[in-house]
N, CA, C, O and CB atoms as a CASP TS submission, in Angstrom:
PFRMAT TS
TARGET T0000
AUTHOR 0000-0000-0000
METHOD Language model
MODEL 1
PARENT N/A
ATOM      1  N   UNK     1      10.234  50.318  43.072  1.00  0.00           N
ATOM      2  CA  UNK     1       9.577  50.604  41.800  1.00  0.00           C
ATOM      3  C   UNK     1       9.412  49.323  40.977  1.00  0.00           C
ATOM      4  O   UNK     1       8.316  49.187  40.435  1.00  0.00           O
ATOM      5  CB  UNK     1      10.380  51.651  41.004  1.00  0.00           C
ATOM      6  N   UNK     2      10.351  48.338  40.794  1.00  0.00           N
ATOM      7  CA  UNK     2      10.658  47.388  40.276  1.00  0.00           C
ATOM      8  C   UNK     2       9.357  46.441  41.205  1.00  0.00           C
ATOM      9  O   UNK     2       8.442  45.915  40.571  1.00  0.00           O
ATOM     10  CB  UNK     2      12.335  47.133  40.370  1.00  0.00           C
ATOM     11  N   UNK     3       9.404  46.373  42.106  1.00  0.00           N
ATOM     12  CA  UNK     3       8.182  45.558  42.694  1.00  0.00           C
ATOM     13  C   UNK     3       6.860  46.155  42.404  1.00  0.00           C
ATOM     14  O   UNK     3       5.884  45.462  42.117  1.00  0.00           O
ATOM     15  CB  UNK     3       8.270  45.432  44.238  1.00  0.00           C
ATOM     16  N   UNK     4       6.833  47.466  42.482  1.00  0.00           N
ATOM     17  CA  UNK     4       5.264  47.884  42.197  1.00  0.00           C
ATOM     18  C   UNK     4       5.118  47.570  40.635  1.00  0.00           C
ATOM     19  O   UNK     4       4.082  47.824  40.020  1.00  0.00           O
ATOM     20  CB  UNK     4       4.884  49.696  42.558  1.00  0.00           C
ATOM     21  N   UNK     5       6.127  47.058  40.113  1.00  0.00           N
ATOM     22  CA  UNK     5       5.560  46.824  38.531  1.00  0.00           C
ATOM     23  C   UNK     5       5.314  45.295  37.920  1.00  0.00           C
ATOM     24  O   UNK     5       4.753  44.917  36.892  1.00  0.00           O
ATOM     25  CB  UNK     5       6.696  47.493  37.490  1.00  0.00           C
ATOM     26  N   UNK     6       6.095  44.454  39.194  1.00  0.00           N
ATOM     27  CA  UNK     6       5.996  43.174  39.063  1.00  0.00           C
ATOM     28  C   UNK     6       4.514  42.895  39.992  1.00  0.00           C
ATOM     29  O   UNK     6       3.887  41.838  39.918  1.00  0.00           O
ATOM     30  CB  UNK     6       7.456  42.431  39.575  1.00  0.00           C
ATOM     31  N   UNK     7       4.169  43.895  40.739  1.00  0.00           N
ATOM     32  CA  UNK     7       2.846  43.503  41.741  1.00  0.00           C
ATOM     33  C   UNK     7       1.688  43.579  40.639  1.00  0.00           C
ATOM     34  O   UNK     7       0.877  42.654  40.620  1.00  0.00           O
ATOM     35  CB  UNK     7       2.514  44.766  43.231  1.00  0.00           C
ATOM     36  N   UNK     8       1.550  44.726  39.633  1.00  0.00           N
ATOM     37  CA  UNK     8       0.799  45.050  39.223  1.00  0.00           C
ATOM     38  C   UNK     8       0.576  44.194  37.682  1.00  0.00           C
ATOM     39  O   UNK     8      -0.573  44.158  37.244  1.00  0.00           O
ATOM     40  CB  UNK     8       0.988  46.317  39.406  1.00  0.00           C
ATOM     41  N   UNK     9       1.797  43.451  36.811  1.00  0.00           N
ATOM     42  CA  UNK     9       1.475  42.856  36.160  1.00  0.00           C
ATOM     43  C   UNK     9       1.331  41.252  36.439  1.00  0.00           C
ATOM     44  O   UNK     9       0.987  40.404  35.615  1.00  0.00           O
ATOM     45  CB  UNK     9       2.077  43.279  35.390  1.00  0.00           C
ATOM     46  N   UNK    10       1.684  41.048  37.821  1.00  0.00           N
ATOM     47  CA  UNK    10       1.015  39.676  38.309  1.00  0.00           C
ATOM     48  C   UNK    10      -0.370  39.957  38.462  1.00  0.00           C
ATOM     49  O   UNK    10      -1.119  39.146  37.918  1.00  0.00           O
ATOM     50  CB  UNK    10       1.587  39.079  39.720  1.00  0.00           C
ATOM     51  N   UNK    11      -0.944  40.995  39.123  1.00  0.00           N
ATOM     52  CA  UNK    11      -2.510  41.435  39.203  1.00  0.00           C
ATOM     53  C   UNK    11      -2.982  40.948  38.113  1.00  0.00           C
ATOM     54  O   UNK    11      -3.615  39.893  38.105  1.00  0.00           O
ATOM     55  CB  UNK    11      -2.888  42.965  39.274  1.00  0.00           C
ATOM     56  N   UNK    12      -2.655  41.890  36.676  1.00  0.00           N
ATOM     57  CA  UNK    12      -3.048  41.925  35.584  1.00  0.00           C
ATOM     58  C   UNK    12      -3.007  40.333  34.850  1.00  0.00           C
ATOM     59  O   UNK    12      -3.846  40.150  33.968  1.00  0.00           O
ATOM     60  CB  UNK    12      -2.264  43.001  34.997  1.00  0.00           C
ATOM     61  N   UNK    13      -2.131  39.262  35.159  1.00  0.00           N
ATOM     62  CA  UNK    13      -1.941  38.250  34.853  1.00  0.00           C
ATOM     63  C   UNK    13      -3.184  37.819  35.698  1.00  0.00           C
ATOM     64  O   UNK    13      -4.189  37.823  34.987  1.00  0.00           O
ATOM     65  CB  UNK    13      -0.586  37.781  35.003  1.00  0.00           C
ATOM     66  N   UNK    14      -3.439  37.444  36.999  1.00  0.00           N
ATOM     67  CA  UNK    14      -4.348  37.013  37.445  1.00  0.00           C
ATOM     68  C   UNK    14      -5.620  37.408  36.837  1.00  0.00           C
ATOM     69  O   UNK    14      -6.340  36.458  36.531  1.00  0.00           O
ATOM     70  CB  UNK    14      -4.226  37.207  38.555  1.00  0.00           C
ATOM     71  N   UNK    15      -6.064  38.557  36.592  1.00  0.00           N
ATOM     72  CA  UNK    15      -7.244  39.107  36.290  1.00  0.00           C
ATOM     73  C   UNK    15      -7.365  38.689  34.743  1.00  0.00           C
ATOM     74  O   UNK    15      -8.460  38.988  34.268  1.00  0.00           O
ATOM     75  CB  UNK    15      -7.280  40.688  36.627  1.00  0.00           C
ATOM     76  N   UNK    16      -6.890  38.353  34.269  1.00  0.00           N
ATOM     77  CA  UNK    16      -7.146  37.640  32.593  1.00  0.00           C
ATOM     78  C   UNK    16      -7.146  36.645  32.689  1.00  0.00           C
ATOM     79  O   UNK    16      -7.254  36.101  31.590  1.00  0.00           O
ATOM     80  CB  UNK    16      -6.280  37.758  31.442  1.00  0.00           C
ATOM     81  N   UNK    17      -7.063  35.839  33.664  1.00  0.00           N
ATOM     82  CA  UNK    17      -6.930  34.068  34.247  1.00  0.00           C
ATOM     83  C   UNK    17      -8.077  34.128  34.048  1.00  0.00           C
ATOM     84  O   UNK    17      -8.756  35.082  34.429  1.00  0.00           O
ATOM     85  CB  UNK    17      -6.420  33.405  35.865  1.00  0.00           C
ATOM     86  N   UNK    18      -8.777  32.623  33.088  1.00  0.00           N
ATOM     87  CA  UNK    18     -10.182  32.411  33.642  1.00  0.00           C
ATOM     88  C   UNK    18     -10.517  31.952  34.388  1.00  0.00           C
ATOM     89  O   UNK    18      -9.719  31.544  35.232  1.00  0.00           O
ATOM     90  CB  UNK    18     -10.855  32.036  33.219  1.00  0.00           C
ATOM     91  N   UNK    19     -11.987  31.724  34.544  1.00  0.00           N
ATOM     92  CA  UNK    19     -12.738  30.935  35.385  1.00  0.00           C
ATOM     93  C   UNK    19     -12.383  31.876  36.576  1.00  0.00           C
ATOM     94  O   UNK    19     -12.074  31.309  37.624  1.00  0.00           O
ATOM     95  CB  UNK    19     -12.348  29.283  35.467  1.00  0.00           C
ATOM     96  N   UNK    20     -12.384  33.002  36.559  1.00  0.00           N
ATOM     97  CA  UNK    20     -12.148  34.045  37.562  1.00  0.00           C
ATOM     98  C   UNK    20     -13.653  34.568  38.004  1.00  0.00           C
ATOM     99  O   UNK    20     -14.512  34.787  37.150  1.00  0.00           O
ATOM    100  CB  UNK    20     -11.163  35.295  36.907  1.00  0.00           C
ATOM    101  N   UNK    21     -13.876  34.736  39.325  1.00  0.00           N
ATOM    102  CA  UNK    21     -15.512  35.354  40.325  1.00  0.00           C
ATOM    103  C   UNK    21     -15.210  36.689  40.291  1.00  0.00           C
ATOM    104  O   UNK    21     -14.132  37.280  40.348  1.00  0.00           O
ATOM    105  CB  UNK    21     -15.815  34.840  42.292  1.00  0.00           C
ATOM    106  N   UNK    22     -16.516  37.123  40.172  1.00  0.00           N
ATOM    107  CA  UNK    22     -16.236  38.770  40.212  1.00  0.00           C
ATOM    108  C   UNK    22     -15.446  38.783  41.656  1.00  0.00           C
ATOM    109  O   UNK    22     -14.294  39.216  41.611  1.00  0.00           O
ATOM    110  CB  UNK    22     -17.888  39.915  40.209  1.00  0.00           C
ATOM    111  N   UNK    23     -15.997  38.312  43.053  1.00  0.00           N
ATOM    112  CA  UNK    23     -15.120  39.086  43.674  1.00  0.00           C
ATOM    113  C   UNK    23     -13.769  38.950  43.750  1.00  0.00           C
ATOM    114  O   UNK    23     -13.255  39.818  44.455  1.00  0.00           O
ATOM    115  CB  UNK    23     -15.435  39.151  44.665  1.00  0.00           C
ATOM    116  N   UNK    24     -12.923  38.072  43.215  1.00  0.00           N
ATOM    117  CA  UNK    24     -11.590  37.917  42.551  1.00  0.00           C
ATOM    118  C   UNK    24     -10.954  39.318  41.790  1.00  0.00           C
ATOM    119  O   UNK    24      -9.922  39.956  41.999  1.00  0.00           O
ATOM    120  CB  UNK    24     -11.789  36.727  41.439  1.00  0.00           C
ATOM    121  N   UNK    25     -12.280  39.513  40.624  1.00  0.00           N
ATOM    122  CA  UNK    25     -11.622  40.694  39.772  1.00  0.00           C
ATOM    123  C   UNK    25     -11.937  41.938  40.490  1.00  0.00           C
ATOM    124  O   UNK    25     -11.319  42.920  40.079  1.00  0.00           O
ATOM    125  CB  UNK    25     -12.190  40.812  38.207  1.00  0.00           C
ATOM    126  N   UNK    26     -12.966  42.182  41.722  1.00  0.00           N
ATOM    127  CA  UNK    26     -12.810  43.626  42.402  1.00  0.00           C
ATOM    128  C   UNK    26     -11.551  43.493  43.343  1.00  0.00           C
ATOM    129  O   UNK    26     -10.844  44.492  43.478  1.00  0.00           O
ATOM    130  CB  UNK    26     -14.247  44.103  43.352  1.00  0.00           C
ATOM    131  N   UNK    27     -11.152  42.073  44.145  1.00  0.00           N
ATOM    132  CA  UNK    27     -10.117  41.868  44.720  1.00  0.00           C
ATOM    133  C   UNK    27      -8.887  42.554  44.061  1.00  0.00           C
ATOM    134  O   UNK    27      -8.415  43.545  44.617  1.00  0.00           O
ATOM    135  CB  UNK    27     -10.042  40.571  44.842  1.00  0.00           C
ATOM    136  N   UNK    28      -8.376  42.117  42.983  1.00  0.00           N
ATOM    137  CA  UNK    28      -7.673  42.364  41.663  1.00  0.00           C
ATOM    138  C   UNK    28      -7.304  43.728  41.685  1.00  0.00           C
ATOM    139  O   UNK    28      -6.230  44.235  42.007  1.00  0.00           O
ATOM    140  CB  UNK    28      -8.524  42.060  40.395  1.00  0.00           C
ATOM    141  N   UNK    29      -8.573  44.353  41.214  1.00  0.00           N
ATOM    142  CA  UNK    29      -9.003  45.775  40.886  1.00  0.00           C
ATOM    143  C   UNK    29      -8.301  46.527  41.721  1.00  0.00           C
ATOM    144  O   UNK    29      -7.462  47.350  41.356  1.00  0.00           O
ATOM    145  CB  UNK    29     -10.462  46.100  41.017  1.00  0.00           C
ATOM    146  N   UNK    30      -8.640  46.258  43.009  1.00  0.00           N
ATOM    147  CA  UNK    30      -8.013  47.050  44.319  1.00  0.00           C
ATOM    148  C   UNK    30      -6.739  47.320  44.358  1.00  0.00           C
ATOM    149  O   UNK    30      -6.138  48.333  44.716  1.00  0.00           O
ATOM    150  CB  UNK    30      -8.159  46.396  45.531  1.00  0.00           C
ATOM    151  N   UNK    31      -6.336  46.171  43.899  1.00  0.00           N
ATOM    152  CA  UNK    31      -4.906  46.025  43.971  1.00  0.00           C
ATOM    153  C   UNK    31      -3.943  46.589  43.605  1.00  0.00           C
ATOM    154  O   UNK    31      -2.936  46.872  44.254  1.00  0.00           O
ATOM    155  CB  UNK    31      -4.622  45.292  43.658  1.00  0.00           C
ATOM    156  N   UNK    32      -4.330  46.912  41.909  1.00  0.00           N
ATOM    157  CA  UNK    32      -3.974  46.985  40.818  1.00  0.00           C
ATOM    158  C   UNK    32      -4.175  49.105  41.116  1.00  0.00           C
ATOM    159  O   UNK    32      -3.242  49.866  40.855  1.00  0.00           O
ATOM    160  CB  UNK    32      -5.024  45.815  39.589  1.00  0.00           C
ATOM    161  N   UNK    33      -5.611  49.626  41.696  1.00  0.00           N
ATOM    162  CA  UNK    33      -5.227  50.963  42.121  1.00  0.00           C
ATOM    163  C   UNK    33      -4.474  51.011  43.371  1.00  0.00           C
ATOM    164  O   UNK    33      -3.892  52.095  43.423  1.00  0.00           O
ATOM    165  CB  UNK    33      -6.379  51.791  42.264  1.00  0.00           C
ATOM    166  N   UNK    34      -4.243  50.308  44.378  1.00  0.00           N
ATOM    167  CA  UNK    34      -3.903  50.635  45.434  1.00  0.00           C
ATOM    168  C   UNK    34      -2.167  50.986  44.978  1.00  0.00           C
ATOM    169  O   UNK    34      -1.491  51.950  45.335  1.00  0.00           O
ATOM    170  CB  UNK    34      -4.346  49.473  46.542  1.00  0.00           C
ATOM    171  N   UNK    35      -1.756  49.788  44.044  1.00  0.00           N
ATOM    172  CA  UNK    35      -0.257  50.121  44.005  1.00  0.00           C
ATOM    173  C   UNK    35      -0.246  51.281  43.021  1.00  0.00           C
ATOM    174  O   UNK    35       0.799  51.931  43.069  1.00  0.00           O
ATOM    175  CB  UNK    35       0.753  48.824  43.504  1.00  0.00           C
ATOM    176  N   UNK    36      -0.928  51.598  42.356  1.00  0.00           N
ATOM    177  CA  UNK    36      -0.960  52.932  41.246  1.00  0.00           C
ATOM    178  C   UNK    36      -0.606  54.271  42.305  1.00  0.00           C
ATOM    179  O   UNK    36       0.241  55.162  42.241  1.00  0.00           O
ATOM    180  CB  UNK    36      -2.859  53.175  40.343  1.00  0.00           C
ATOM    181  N   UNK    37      -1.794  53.913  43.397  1.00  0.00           N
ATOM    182  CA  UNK    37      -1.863  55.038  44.478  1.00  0.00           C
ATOM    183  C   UNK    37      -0.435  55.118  45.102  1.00  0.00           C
ATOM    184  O   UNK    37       0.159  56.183  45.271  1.00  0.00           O
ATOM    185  CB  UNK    37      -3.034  54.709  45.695  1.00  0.00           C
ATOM    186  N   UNK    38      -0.056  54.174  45.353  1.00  0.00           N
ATOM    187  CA  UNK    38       1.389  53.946  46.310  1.00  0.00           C
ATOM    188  C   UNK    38       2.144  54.418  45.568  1.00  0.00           C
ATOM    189  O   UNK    38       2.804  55.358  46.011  1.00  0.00           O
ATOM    190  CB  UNK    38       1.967  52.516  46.757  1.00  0.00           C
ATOM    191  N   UNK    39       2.341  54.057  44.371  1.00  0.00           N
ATOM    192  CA  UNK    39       3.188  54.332  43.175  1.00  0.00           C
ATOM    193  C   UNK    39       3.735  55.930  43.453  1.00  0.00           C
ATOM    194  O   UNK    39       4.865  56.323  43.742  1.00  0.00           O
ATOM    195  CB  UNK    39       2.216  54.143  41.644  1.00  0.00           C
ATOM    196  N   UNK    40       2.164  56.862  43.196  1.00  0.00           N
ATOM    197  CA  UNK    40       2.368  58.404  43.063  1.00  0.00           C
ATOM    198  C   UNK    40       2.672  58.850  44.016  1.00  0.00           C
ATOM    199  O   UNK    40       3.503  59.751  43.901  1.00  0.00           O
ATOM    200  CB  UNK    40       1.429  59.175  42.692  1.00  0.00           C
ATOM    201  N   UNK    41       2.237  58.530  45.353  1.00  0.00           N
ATOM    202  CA  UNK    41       2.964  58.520  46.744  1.00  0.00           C
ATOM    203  C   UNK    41       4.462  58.640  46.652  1.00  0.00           C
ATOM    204  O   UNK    41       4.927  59.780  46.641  1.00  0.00           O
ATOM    205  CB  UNK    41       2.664  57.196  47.522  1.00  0.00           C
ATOM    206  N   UNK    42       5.140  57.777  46.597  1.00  0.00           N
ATOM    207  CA  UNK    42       6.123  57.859  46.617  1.00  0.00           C
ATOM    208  C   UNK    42       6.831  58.761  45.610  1.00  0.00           C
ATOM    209  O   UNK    42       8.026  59.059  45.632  1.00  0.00           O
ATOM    210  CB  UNK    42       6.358  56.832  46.689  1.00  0.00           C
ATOM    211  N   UNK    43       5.990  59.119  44.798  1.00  0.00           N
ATOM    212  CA  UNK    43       6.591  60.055  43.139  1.00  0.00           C
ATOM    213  C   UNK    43       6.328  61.501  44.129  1.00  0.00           C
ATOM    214  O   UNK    43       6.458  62.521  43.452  1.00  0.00           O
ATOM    215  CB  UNK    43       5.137  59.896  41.010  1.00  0.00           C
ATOM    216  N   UNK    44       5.960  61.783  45.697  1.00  0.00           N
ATOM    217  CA  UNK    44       6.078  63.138  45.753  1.00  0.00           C
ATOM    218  C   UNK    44       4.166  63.526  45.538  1.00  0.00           C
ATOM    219  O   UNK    44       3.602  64.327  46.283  1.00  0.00           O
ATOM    220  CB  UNK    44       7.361  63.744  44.365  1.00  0.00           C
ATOM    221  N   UNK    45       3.687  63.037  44.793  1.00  0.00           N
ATOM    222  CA  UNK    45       1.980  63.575  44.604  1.00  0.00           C
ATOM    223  C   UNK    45       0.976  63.305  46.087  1.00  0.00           C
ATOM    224  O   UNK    45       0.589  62.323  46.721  1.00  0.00           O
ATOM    225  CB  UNK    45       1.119  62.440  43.111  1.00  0.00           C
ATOM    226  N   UNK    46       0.864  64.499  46.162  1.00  0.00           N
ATOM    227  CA  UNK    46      -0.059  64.267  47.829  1.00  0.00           C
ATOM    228  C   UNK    46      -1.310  63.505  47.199  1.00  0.00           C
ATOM    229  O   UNK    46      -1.471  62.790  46.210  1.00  0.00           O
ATOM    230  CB  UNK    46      -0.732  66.101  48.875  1.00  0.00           C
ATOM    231  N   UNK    47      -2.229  64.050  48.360  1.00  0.00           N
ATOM    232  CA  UNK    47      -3.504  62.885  48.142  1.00  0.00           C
ATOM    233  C   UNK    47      -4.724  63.403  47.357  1.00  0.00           C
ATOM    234  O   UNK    47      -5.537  62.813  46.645  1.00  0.00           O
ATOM    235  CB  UNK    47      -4.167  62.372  49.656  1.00  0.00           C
ATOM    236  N   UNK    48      -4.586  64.766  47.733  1.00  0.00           N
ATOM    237  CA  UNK    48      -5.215  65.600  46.868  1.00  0.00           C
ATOM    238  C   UNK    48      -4.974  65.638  44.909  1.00  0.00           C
ATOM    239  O   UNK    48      -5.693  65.226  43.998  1.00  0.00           O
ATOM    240  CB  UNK    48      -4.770  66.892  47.567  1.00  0.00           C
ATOM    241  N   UNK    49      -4.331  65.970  44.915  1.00  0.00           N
ATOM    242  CA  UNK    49      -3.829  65.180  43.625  1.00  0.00           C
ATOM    243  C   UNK    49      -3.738  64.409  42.704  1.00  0.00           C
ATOM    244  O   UNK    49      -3.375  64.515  41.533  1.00  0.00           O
ATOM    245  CB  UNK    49      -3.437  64.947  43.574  1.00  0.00           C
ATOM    246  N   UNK    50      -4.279  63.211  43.634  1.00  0.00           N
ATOM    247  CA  UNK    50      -4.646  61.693  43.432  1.00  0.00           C
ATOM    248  C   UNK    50      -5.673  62.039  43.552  1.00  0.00           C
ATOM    249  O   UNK    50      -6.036  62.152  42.381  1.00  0.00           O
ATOM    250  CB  UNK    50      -4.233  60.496  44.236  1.00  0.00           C
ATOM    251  N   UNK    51      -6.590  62.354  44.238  1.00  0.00           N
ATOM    252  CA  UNK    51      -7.939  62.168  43.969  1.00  0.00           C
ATOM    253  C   UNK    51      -8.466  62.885  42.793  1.00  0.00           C
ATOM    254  O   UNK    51      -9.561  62.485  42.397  1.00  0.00           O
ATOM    255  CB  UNK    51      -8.660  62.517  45.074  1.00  0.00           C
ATOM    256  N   UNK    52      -7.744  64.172  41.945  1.00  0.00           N
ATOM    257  CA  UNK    52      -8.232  64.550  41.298  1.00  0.00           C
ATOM    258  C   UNK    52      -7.608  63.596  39.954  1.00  0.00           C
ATOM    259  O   UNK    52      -8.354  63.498  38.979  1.00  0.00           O
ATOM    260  CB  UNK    52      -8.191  65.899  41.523  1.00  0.00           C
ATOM    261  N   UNK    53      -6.646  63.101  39.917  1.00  0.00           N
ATOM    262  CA  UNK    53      -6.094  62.348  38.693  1.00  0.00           C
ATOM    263  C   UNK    53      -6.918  60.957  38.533  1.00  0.00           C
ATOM    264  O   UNK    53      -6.929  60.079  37.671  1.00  0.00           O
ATOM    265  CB  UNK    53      -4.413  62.033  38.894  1.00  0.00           C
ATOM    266  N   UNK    54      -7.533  61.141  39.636  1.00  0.00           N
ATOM    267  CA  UNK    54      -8.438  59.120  39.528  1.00  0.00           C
ATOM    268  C   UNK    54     -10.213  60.158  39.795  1.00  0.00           C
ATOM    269  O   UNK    54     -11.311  59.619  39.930  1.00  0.00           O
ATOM    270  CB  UNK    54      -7.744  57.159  41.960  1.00  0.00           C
ATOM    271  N   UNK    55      -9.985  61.426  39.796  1.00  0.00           N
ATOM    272  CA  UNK    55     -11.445  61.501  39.540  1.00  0.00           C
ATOM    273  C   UNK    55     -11.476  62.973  39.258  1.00  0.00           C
ATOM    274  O   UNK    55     -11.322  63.808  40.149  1.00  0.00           O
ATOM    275  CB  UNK    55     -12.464  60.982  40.797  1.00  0.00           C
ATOM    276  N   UNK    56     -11.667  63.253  38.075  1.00  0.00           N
ATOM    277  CA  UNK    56     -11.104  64.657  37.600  1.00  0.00           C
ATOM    278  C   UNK    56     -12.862  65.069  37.345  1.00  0.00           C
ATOM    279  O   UNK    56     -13.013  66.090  36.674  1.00  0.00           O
ATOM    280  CB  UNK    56      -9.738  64.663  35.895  1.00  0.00           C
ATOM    281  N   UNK    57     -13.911  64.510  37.722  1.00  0.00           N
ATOM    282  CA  UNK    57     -15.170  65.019  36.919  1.00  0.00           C
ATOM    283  C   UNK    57     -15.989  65.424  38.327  1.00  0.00           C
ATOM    284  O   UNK    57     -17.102  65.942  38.414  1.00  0.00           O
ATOM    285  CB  UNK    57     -16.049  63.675  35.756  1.00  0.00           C
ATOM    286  N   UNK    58     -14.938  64.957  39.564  1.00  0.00           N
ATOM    287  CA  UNK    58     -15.447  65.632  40.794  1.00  0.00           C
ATOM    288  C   UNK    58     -15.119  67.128  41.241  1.00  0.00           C
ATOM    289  O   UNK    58     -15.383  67.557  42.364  1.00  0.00           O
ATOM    290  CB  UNK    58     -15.018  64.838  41.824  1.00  0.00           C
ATOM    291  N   UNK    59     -14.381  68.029  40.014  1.00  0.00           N
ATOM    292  CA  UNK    59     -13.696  69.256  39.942  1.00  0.00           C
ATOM    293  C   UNK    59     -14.701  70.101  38.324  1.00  0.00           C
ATOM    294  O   UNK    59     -14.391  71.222  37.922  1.00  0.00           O
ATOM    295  CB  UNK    59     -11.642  68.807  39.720  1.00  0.00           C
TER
END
């Protein structure tokens, strides 16, 4: 837990770095949901779940 929070505010540190390329900040981006995703994973939330909490306007 302690790492998914140090992964995600190094992300967030990088992504406010300037002189940053977009594909840096979609790089970033990914990142920054992928550990969100991992995060709820491990909290027990299937995938279904997740897809509706990261896209609730597809319901």
């Amino acid at each position: 837990m302690i790492g998914i929070i140090a992964v995600v505010i190094a992300a967030y540190i990088l992504l406010l770095g300037k002189n940053r390329g977009l594909f840096e900040k979609i790089v970033v981006s990914c990142m920054i949901a992928g550990s969100y995703i991992y995060f709820l994973h491990l909290q027990g939330v299937t995938p279904i779940q997740i897809i509706e909490i990261l896209f609730p306007f597809l319901y």
